[in-house]
Every structure is written in C-alpha cells, then in structure tokens.
SERO-4910 file (N, C-alpha, C, O; in steps of 0.05 Angstrom, whole numbers):
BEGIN
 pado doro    nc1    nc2    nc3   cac1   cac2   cac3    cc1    cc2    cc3    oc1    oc2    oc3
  Unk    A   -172   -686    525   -180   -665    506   -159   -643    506   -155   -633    529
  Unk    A   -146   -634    488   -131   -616    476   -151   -582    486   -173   -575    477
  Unk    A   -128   -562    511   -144   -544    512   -136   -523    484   -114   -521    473
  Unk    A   -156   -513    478   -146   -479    458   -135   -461    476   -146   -457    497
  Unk    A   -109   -445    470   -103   -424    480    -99   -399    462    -83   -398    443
  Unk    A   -113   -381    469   -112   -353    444   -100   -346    463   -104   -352    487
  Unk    A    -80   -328    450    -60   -297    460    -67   -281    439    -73   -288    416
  Unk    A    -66   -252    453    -58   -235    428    -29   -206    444    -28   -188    460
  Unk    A    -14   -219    426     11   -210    438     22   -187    402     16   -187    378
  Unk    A     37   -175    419     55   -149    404     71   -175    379     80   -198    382
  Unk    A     68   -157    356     75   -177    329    117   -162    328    128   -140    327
  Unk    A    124   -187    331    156   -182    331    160   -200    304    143   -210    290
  Unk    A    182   -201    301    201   -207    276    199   -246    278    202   -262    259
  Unk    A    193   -251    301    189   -283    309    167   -294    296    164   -318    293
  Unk    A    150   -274    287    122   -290    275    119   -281    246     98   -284    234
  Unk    A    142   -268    235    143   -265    209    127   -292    188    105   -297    179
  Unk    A    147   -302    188    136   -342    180    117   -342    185    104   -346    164
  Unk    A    105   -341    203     73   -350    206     55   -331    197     32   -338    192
  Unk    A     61   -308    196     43   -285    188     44   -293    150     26   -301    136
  Unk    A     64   -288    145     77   -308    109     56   -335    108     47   -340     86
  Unk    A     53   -343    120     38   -374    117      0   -372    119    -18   -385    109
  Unk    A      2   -352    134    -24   -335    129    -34   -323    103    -56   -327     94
  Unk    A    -14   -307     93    -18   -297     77    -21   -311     46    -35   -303     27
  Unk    A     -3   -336     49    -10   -349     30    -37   -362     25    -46   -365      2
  Unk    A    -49   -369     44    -67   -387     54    -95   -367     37   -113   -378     24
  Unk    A    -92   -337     43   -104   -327     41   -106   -317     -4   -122   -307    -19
  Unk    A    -77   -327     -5    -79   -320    -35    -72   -299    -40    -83   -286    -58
  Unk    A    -45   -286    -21    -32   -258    -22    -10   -258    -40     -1   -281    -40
  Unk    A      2   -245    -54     25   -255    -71     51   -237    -52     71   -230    -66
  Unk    A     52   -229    -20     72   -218    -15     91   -245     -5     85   -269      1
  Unk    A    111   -233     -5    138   -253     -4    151   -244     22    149   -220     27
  Unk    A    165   -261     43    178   -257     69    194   -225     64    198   -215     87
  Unk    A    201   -212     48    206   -186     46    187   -159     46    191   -136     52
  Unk    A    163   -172     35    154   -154     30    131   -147     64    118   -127     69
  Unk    A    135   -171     80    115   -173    111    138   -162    123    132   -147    142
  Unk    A    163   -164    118    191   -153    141    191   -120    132    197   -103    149
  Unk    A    183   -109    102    180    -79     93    154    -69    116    152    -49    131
  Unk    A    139    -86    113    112    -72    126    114    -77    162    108    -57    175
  Unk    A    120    -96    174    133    -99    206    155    -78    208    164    -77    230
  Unk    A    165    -62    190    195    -45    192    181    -23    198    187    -14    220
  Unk    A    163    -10    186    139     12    177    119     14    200    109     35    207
  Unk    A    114     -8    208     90     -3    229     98    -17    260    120    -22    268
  Unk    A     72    -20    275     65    -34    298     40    -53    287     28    -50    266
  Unk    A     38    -71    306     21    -94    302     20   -116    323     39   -124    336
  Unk    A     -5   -126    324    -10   -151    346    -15   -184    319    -19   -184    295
  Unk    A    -12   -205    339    -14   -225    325    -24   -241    345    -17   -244    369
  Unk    A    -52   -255    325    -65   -275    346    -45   -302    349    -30   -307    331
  Unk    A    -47   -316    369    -31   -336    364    -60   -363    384    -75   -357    403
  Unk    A    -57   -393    368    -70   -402    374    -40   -432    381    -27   -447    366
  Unk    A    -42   -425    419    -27   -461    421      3   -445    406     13   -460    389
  Unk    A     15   -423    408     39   -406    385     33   -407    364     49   -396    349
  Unk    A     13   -416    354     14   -414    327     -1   -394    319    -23   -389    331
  Unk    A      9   -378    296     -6   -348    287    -29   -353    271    -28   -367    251
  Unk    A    -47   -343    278    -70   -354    263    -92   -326    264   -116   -329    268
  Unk    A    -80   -301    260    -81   -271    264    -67   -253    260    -48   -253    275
  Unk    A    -67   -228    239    -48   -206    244    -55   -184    240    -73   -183    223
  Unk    A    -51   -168    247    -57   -134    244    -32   -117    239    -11   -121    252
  Unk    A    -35    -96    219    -19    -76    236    -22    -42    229    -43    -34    219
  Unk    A    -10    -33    232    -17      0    236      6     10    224     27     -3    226
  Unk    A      6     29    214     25     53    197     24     73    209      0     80    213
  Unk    A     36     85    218     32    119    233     47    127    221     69    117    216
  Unk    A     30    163    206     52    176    191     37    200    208     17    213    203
  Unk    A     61    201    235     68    228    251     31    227    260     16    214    246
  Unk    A     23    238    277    -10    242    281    -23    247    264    -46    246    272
  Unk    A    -22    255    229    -28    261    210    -60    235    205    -85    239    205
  Unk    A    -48    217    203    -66    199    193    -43    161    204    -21    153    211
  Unk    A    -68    154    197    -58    125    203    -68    107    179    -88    112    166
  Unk    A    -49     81    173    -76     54    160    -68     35    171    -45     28    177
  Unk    A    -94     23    173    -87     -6    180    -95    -19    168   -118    -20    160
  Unk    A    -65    -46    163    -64    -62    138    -62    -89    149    -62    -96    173
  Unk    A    -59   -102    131    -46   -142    126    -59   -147    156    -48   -155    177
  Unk    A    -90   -140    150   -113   -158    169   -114   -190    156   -117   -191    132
  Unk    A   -111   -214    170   -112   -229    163   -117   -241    180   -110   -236    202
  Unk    A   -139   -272    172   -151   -287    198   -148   -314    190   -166   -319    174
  Unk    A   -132   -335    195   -140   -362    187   -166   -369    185   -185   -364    200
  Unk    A   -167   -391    151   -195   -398    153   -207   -416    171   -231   -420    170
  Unk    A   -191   -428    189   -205   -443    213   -213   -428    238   -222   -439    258
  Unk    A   -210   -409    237   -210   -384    267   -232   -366    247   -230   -342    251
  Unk    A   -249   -372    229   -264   -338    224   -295   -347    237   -306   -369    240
  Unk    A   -298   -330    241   -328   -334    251   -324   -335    284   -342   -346    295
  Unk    A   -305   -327    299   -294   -320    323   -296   -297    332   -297   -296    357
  Unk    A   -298   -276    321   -288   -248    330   -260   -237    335   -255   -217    349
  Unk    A   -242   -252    322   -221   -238    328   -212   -218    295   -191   -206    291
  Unk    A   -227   -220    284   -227   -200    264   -229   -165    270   -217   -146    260
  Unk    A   -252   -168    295   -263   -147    299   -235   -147    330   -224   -125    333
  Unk    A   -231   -157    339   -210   -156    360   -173   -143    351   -155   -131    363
  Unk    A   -178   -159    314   -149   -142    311   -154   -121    296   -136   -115    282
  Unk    A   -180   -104    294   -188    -89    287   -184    -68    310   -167    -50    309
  Unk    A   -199    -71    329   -194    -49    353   -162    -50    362   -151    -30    371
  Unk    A   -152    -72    361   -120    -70    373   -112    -43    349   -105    -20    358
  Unk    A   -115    -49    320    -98    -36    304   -113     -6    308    -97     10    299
  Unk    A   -129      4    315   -149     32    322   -128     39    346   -113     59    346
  Unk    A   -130     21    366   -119     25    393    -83     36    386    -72     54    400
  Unk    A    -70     20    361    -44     33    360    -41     62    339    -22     77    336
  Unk    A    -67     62    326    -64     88    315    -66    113    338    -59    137    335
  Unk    A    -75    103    356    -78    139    382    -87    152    367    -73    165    352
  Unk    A   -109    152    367   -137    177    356   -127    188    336   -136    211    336
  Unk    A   -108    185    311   -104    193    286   -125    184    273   -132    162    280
  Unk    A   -139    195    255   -154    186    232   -133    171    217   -109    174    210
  Unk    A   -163    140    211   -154    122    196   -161    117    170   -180    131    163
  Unk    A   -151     97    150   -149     97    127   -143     64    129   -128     52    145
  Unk    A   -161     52    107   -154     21     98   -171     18     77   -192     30     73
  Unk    A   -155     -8     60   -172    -12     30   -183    -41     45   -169    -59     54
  Unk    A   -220    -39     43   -231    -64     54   -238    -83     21   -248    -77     -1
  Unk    A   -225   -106     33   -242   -127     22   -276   -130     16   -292   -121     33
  Unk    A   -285   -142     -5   -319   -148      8   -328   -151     29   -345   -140     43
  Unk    A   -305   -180     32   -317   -189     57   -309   -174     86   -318   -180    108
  Unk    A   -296   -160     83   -290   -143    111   -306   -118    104   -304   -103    124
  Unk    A   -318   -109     89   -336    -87     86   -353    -81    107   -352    -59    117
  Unk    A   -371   -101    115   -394    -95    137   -375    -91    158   -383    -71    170
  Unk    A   -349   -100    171   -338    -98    193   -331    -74    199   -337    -63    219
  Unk    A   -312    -63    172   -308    -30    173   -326    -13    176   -321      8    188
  Unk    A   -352    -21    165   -365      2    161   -384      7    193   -394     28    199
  Unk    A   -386    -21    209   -396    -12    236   -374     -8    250   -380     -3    274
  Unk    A   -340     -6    244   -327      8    269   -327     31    258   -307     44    265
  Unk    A   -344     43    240   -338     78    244   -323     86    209   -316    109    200
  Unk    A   -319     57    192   -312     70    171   -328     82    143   -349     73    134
  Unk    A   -313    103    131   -335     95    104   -326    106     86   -308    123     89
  Unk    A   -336     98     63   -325     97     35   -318    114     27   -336    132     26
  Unk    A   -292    122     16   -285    146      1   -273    148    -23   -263    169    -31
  Unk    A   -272    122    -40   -267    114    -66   -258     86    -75   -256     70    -57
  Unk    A   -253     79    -96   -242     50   -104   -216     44   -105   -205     65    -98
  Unk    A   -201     29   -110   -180     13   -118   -171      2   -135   -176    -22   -130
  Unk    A   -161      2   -155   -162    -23   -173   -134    -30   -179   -114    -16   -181
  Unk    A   -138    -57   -179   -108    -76   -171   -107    -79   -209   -126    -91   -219
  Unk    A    -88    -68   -226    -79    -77   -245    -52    -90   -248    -35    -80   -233
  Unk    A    -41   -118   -272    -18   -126   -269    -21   -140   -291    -43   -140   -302
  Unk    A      6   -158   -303      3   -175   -322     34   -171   -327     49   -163   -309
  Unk    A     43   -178   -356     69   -178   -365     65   -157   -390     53   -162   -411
  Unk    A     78   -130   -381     82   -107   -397     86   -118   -425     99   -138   -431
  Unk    A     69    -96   -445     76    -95   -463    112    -79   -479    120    -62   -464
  Unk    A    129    -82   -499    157    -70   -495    142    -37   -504    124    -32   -520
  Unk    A    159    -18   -484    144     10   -489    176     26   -491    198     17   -484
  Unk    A    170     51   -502    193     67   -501    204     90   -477    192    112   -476
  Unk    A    221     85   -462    219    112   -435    217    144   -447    231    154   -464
  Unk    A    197    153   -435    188    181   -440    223    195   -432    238    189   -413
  Unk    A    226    219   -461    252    231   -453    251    249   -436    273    258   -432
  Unk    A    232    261   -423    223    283   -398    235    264   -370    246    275   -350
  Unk    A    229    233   -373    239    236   -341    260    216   -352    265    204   -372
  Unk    A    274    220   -320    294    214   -302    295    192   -281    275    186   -267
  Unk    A    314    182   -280    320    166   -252    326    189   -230    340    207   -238
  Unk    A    318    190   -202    313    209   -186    349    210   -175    362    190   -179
  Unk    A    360    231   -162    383    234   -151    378    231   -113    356    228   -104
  Unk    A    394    231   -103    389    223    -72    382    253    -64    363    256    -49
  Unk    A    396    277    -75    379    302    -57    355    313    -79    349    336    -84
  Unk    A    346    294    -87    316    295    -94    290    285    -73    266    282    -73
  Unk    A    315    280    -56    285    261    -28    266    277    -20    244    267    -20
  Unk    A    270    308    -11    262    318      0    243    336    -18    226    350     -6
  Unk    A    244    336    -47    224    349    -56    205    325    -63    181    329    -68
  Unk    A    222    295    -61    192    276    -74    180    274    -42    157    282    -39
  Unk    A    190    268    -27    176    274      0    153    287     13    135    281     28
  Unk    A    163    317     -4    142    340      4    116    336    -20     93    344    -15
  Unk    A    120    329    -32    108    320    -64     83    308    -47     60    316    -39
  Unk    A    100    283    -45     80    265    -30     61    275    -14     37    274    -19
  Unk    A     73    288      9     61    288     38     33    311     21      9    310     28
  Unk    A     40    324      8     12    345     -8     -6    328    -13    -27    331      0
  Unk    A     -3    303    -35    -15    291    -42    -32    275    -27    -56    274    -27
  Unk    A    -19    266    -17    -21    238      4    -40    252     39    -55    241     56
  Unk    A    -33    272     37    -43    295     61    -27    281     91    -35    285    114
  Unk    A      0    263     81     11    264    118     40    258    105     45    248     83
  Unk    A     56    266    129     81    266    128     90    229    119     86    212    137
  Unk    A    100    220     95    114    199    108    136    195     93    138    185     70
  Unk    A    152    204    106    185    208    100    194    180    109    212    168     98
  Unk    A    184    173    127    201    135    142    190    117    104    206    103     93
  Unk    A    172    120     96    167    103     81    181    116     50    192    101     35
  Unk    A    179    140     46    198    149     15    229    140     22    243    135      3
  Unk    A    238    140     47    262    128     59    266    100     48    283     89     33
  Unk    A    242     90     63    255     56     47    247     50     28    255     28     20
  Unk    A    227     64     11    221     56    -10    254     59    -30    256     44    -49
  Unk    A    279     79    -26    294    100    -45    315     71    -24    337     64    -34
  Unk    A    310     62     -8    334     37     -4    325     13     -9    340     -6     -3
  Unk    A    300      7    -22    300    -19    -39    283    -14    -59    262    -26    -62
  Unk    A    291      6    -77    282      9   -110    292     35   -112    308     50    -99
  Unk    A    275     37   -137    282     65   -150    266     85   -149    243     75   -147
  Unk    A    265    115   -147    248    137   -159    260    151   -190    283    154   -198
  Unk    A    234    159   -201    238    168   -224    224    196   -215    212    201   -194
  Unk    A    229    213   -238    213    237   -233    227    259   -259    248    264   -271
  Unk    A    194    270   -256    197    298   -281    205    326   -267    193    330   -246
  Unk    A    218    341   -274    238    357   -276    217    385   -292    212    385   -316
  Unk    A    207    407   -273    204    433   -283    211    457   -270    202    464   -248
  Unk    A    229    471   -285    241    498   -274    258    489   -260    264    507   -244
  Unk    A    274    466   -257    290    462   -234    283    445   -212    300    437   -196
  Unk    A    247    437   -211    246    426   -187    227    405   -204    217    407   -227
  Unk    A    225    380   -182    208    360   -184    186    362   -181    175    368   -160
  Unk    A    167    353   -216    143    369   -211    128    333   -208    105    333   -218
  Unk    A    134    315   -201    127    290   -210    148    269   -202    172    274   -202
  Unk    A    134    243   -195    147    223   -185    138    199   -185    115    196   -176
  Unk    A    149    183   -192    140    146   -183    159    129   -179    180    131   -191
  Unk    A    153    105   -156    177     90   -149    165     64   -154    141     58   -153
  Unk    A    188     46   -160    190     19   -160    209     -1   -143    229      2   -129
  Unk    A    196    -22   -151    213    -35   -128    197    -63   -136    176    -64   -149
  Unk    A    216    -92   -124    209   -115   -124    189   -117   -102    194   -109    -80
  Unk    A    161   -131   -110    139   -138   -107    129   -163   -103    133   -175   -125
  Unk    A    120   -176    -90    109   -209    -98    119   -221   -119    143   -228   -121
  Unk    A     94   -226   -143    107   -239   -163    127   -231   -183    135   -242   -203
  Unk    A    134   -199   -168    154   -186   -195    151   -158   -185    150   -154   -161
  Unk    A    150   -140   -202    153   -113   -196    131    -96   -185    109   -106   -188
  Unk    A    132    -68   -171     99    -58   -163    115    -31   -171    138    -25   -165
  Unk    A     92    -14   -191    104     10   -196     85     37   -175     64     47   -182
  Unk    A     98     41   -157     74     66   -132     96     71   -120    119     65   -126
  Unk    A     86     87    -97     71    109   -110     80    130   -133    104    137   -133
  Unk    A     64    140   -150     58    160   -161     44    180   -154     24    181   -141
  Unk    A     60    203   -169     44    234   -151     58    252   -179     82    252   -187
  Unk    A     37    267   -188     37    274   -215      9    302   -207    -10    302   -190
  Unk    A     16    319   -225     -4    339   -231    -23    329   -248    -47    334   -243
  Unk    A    -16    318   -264    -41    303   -289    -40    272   -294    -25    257   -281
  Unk    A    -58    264   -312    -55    238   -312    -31    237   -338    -16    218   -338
  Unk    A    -28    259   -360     -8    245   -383     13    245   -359     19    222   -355
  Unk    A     29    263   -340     47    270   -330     51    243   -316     74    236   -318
  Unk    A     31    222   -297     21    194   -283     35    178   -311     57    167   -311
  Unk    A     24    179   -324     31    156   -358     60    160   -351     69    143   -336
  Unk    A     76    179   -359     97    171   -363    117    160   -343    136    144   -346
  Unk    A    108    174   -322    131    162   -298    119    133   -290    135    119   -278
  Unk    A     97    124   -294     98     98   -301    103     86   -318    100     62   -314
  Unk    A    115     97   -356    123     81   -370    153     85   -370    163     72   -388
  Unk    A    168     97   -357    202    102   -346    202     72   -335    208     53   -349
  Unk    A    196     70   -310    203     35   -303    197     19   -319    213      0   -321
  Unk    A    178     18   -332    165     -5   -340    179      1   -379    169    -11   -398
  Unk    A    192     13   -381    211     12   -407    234      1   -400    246     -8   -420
  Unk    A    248     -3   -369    274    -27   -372    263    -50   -358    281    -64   -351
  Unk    A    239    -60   -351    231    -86   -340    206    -96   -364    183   -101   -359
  Unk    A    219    -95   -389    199   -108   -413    198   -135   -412    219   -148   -410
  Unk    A    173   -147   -414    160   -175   -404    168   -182   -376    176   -204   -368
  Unk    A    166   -161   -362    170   -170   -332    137   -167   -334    120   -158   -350
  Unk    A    139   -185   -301    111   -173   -284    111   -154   -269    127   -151   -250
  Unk    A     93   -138   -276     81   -113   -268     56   -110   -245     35   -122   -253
  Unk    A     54   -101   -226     39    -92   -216     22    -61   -213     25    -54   -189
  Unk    A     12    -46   -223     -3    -20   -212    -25    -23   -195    -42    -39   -201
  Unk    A    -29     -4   -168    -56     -3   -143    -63     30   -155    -52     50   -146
  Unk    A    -81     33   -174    -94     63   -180   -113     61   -171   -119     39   -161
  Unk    A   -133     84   -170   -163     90   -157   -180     88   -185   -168     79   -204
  Unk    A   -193     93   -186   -217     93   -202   -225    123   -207   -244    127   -222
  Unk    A   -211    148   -195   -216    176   -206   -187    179   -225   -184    202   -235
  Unk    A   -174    167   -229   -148    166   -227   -143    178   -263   -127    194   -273
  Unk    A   -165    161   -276   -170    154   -302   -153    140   -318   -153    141   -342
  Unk    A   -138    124   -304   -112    101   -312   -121     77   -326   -112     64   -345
  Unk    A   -152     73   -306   -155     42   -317   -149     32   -342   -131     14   -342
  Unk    A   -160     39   -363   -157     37   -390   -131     33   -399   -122     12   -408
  Unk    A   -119     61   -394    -95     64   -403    -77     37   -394    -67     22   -411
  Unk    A    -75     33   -370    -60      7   -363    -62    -18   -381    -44    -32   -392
  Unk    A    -85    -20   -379    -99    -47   -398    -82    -49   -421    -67    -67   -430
  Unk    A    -92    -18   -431    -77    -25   -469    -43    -30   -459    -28    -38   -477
  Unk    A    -35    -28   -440    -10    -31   -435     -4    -62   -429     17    -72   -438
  Unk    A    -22    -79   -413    -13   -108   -411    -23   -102   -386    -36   -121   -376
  Unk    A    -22    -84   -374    -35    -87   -348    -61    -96   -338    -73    -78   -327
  Unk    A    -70   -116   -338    -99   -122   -332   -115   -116   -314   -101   -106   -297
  Unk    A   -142   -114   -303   -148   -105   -284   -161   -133   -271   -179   -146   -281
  Unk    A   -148   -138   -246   -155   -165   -234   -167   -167   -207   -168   -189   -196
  Unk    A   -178   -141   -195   -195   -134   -176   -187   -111   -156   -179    -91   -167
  Unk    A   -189   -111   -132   -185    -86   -119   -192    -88    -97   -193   -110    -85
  Unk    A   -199    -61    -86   -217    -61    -56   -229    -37    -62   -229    -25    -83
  Unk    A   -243    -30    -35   -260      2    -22   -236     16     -5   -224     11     16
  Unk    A   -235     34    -24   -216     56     -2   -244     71     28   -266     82     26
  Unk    A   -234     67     42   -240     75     72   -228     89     78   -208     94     65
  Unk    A   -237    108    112   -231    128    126   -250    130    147   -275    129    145
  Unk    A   -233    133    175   -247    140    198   -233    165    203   -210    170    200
  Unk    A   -257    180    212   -238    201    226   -224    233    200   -222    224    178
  Unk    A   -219    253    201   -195    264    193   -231    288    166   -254    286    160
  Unk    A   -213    303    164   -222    328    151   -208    332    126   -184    332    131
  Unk    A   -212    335     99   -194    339     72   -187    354     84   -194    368    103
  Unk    A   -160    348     66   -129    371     71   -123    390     46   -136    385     25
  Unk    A   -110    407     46   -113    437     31   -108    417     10   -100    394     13
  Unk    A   -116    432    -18   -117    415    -42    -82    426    -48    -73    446    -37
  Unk    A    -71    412    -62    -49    403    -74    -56    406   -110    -78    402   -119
  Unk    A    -31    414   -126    -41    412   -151    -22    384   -154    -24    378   -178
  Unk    A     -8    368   -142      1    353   -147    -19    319   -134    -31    324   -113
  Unk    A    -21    300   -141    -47    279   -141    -30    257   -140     -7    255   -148
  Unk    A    -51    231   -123    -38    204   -112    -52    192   -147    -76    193   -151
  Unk    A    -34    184   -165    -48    170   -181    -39    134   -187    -50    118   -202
  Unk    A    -16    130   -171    -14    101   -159      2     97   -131     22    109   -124
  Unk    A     -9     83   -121    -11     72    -83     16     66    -82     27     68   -104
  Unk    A     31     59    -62     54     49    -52     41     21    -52     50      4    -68
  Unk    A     22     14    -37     12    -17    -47    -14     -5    -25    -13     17    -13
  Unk    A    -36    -25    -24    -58    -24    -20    -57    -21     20    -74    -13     35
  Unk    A    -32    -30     24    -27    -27     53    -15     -4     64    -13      0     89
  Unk    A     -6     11     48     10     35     57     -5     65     44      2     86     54
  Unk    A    -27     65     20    -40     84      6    -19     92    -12    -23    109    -28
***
C-alpha cells in the first residue's frame, strides 16, 4: 500500500507549475506570469501531497497597514480534509496581526466567516471583447515621476501603503491618469491578464472621472479582451455592460480586523485583480 505524505512547506518559485496546474483545474484564467506577479508580491505556503502541490496560499503585506490573502486553492481530490482551513491560518499566521482582507468565493464563505471574517461589500468580475470607443481627451498616459502621486492616490483610497505593487504594476503595463491644477487627480493601470487584458486599479474622485480612465486603455486594445474587478457601490456595473463588458460573476469582499481609514475624496473604483484589492 502506497503511504500519503502531506507537507506544508514555504511556497518558492519550484512549485510555480504546480500551483498553475491547480489553478487551472480550478477554472482560473491566470497564466504562469500572472502566479510569478503574485509569488513576487507576497509570502505563501504550499501543500504538497507525495511533492506534488495539491494546496496554496498566500499573503500580501502592504507595510502593517493591512494584509490579503489570496490564490487559496485546494485540489478537488484533497477537499473535504481541512487543509483549506490549515492554509487559511498559515496565510493569518504570515500576515502578523495586520488586519485582513480577501474576496471569498461561495463556497469558501462559511470558512471565512468562522475564522473571524465578514462582509464588507461585493465584487463583480466584468469582461468580454470591448466595444471600438474613443480615448477621453482629459487623460494621458502617466510619466515615470508621476509614481509618487498615483501611489499616494492609491494608498488614500486603498487605506495602506502599496508602493511594491504600483512598482510592478508601472514595469509590466501602463498607467493613465487625469491631470488637475498640475497634479494627478485620477488614475488606472493596465496590463496583460489571463485571457487578455485587466484594466485596475482605478482611483478616481467620481465615477464619470472612473469611465474615462477606463475608456483611455480600452480605446487602443479595440476587440481585445477585457477584463474589469469593480464593487457593486462603484456604480460601473451597467456602464461596463453597455461597453462589451459583461458581468460574469464575482465574490464577497471580506475583512478581519482593522478600523475605516480617514475618508479620501479620491475612491477604489476598479481592483488590481481580486487578489491584490
């Protein structure tokens, strides 16, 4: 008889492939780039069954501010084990008492909500193949010493520092952004995505000011695929739709832990992707 051996060991660059093979399994559309962006960004454990990965977790730390933990995944022959709830506490255990943040699935709903999480709004995954649109003449493609005001932009919005992630987002895509009095009152980035493009985050004072720096990218990638991750206060949904963007499901935004942060007149009105907020 063949013994089982579970490990759960620190997730290195060796189990990329297998974490990718998970993910497919699971019906994820990220691509070996887009699991090496998120292992670059975080810490994480990986179950391994006999070496083989059949588990992953991992954690985002932006500075003690806040944490999320993302790309939970469990082979369908390993569920009903507990190691769901095992790379659940690993990924708690690498946040160090930061308040956390994660968008749950249905089916991971009851799990979050007895380690301590709970609901603090929706998700909604929109995408399709853009309709051809015209780029708004207010924005811009962003300049490199524009980092530090889309940065600060963010961190208002977003309520934590994360300069490591506006970093690589500005070394594998683009930022756009609106321009008032001299400074950046508005911003959204893109970048290659799974099946094609993901336009997030966005951080805008209003939603027309959200419209346009999402129709700047999406005016030189006409009949590309498109991805947007907005909330449901956001008031996008619609608007996306009439655009080609469909709405093809989502998650529960979650939170353990952490106190609102001073209000901002500037607002998260699309995600970096559902793993990063």
């Amino acid at each position: 008889m063949q013994t089982t051996q579970i490990d759960v060991v620190p997730f290195g660059t060796q189990h990329l492939e297998g974490a990718l093979a998970l993910s497919r399994q699971a019906g994820w559309p990220h691509r070996l780039a887009d699991w090496e962006m998120a292992l670059a960004l975080s810490t994480g454990v990986v179950v391994l069954e006999n070496e083989k990965v059949v588990g992953t977790t991992l954690t985002t730390r932006y500075g003690s501010d806040c944490a999320t933990i993302n790309m939970v995944v469990v082979d369908e022959a390993m569920r009903g084990r507990g190691l769901g709830r095992r790379l659940m506490e690993a990924g708690l255990d690498a946040a160090r008492g930061s308040p956390c943040r994660l968008v749950a699935t249905q089916e991971g709903l009851p799990l979050y909500e007895r380690m301590g999480f709970r609901e603090v709004g929706s998700i909604l995954q929109h995408q399709g193949f853009c309709a051809a649109v015209d780029a708004p003449a207010d924005v811009e493609w962003a300049q490199q010493d524009d980092l530090p005001e889309i940065a600060a932009l963010d961190q208002g919005a977003f309520g934590a520092d994360r300069n490591g992630l506006i970093s690589y987002l500005q070394n594998i895509g683009r930022f756009a952004v609106i321009r008032r009095g001299g400074h950046v009152a508005g911003f959204s980035a893109s970048r290659s995505f799974g099946r094609g493009e993901v336009i997030g985050p966005v951080v805008a004072e209003n939603a027309e000011d959200a419209g346009k720096l999402i129709l700047f990218p999406m005016a030189g990638q006409r009949h590309a695929f498109l991805r947007v991750d907005t909330t449901s206060a956001s008031g996008l949904s619609s608007w996306l739709v009439e655009r080609g963007l469909v709405h093809v499901g989502g998650g529960t935004a979650m939170q353990r832990g952490g106190q609102p942060g001073k209000p901002s007149p500037a607002k998260t009105f699309a995600l970096a992707n559902q793993a990063f907020g």
